[in-house]
DRENDO-1510 file (C-alpha; in Angstrom, 1 decimal, always signed):
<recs>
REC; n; res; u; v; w
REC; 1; UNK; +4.4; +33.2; +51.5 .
REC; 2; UNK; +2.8; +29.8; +51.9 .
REC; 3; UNK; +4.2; +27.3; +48.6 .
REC; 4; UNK; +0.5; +27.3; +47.2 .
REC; 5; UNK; +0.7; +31.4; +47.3 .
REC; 6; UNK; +4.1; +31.6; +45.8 .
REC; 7; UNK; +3.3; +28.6; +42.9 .
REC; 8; UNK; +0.0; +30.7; +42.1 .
REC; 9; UNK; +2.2; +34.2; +41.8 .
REC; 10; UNK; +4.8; +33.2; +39.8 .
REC; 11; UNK; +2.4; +31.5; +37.4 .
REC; 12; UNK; +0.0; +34.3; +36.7 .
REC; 13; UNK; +3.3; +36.1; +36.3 .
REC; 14; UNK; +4.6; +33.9; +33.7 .
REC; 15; UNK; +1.2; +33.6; +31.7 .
REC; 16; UNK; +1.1; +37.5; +31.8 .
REC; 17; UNK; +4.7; +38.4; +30.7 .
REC; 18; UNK; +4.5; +35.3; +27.8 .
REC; 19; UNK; +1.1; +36.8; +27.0 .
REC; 20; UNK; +2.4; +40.5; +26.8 .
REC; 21; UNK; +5.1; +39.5; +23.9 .
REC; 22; UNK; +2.1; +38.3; +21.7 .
REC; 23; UNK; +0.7; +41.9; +21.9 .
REC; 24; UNK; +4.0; +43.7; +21.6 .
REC; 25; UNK; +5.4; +41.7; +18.6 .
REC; 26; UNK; +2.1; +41.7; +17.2 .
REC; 27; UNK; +3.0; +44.3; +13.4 .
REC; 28; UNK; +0.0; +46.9; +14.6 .
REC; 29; UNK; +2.3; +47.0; +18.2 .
REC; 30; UNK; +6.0; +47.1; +17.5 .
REC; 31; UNK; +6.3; +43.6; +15.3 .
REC; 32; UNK; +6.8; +45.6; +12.0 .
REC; 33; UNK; +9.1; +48.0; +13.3 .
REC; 34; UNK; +11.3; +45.3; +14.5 .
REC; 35; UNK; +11.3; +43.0; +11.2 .
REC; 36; UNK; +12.6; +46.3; +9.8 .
REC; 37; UNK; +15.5; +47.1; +12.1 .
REC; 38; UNK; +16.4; +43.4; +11.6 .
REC; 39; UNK; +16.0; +43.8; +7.8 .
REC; 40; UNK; +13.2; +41.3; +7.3 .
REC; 41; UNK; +9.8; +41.4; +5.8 .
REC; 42; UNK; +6.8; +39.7; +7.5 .
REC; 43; UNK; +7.4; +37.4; +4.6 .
REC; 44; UNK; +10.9; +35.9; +6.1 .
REC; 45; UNK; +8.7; +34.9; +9.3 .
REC; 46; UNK; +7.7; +31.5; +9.6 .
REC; 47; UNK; +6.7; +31.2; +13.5 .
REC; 48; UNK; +7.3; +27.6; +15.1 .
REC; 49; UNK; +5.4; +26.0; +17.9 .
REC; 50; UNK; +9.0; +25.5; +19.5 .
REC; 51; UNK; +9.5; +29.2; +19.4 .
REC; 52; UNK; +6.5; +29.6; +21.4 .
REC; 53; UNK; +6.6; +26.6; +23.3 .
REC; 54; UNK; +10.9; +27.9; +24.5 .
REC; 55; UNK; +9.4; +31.5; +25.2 .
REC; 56; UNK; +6.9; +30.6; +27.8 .
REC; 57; UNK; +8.9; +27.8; +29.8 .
REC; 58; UNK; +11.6; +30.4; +29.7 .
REC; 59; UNK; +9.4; +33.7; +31.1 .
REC; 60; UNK; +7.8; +30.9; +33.6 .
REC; 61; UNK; +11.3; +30.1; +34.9 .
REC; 62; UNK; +11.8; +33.9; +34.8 .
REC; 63; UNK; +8.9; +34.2; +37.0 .
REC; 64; UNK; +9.6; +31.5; +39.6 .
REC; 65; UNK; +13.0; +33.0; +40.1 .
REC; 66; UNK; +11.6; +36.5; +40.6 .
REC; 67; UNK; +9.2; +35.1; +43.1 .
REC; 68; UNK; +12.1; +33.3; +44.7 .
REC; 69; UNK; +14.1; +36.7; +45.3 .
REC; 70; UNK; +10.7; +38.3; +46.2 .
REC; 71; UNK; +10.4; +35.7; +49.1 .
REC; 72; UNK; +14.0; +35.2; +50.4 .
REC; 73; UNK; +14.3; +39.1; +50.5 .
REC; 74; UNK; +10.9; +39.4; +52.2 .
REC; 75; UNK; +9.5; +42.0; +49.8 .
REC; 76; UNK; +6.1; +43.0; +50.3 .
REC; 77; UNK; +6.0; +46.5; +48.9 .
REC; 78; UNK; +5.4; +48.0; +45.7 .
REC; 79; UNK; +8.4; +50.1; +45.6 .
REC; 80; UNK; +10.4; +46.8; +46.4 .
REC; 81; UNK; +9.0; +45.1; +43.5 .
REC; 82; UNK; +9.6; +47.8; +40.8 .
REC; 83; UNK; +12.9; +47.7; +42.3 .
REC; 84; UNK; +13.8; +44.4; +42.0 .
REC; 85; UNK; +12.5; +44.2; +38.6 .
REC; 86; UNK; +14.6; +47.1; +37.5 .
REC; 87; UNK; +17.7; +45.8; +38.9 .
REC; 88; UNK; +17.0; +42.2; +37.6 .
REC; 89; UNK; +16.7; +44.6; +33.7 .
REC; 90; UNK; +19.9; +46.2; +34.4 .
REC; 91; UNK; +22.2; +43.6; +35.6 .
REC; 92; UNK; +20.9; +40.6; +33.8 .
REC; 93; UNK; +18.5; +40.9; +30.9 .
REC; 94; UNK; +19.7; +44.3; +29.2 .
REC; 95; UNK; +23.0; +43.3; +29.2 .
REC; 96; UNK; +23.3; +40.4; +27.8 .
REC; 97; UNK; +20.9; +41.9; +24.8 .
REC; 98; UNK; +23.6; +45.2; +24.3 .
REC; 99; UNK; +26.5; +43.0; +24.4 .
REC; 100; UNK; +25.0; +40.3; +21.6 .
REC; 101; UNK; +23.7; +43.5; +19.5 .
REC; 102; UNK; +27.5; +44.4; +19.0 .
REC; 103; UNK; +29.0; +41.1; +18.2 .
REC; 104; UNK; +25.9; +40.5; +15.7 .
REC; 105; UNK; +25.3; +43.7; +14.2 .
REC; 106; UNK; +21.7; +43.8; +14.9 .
REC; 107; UNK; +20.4; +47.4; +15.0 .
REC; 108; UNK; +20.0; +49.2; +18.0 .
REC; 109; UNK; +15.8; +49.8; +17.6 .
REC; 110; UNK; +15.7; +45.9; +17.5 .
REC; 111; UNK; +17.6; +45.6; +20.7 .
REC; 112; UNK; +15.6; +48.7; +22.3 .
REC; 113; UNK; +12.8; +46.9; +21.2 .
REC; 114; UNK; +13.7; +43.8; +22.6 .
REC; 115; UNK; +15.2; +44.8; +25.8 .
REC; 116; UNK; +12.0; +47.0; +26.8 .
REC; 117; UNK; +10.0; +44.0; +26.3 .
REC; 118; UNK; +11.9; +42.2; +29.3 .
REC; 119; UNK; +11.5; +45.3; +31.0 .
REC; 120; UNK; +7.9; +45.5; +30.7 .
REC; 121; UNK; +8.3; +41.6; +31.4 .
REC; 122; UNK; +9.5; +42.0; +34.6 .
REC; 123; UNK; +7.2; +45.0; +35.5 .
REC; 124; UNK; +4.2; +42.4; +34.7 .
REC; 125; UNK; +6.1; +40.5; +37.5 .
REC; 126; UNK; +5.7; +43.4; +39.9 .
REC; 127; UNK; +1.9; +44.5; +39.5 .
REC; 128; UNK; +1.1; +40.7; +39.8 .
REC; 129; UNK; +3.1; +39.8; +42.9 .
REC; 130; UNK; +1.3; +43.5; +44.3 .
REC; 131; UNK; -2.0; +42.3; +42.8 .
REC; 132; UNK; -2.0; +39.1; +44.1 .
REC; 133; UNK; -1.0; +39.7; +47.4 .
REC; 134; UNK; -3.8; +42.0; +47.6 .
REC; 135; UNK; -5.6; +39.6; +47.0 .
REC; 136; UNK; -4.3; +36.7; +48.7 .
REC; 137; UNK; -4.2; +38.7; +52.0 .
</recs>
């Protein structure tokens, strides 16, 4: 994938996964339910430009190295993508989210909700990268 290609894909990715955690934290989507299993009110939120500013450099990075493993392994299939992004879930993002839940006592529906976020994160990473090099080639 020529650099241009590969700068453009992981972008679009990036945007798309950041965007996607507006809509499923939003309270009508899943935001209430997880200020509840945290045992907060929407009253205890008080959202900070960092927040928002730290999220999207970190689902950007997120993105470039997905688009890194997709090019080094030469994946250029749709079953190879869900793949990758399902094995990227269970050995590095789900993890680390299970392991902090028990040392922090947060509840396990605010971790579910959480950790199926990144999945669906890294699933937005897989339709792009198919979507794009549909229509990149």
């Amino acid at each position: 994938m020529p650099e241009s290609e590969f700068m453009l894909t992981a972008a679009v990715s990036g945007i798309v996964a950041f965007t996607l955690g507006m809509f499923w934290y939003h309270p009508k989507v899943m935001g209430l339910r997880w200020l509840e299993a945290r045992g907060k009110s929407v009253n205890d939120v008080k959202p900070d430009i960092k927040q928002f500013i730290v999220s999207f450099m970190l689902w950007m990075l997120a993105a470039c190295f997905y688009a890194f493993l997709v090019s080094i392994m030469g994946i250029d299939d749709p079953p190879g993508f869900f793949s990758l992004s399902c094995l990227l879930w269970v050995a590095f993002a789900m993890p680390p989210l299970v392991m902090g839940a028990f040392y922090t006592g947060y509840a396990f529906e605010a971790v579910s909700i959480d950790a199926s976020y990144q999945l669906a994160g890294y699933y937005v990473f897989a339709i792009i990268h198919i979507v794009m090099g549909a229509v990149i080639t």
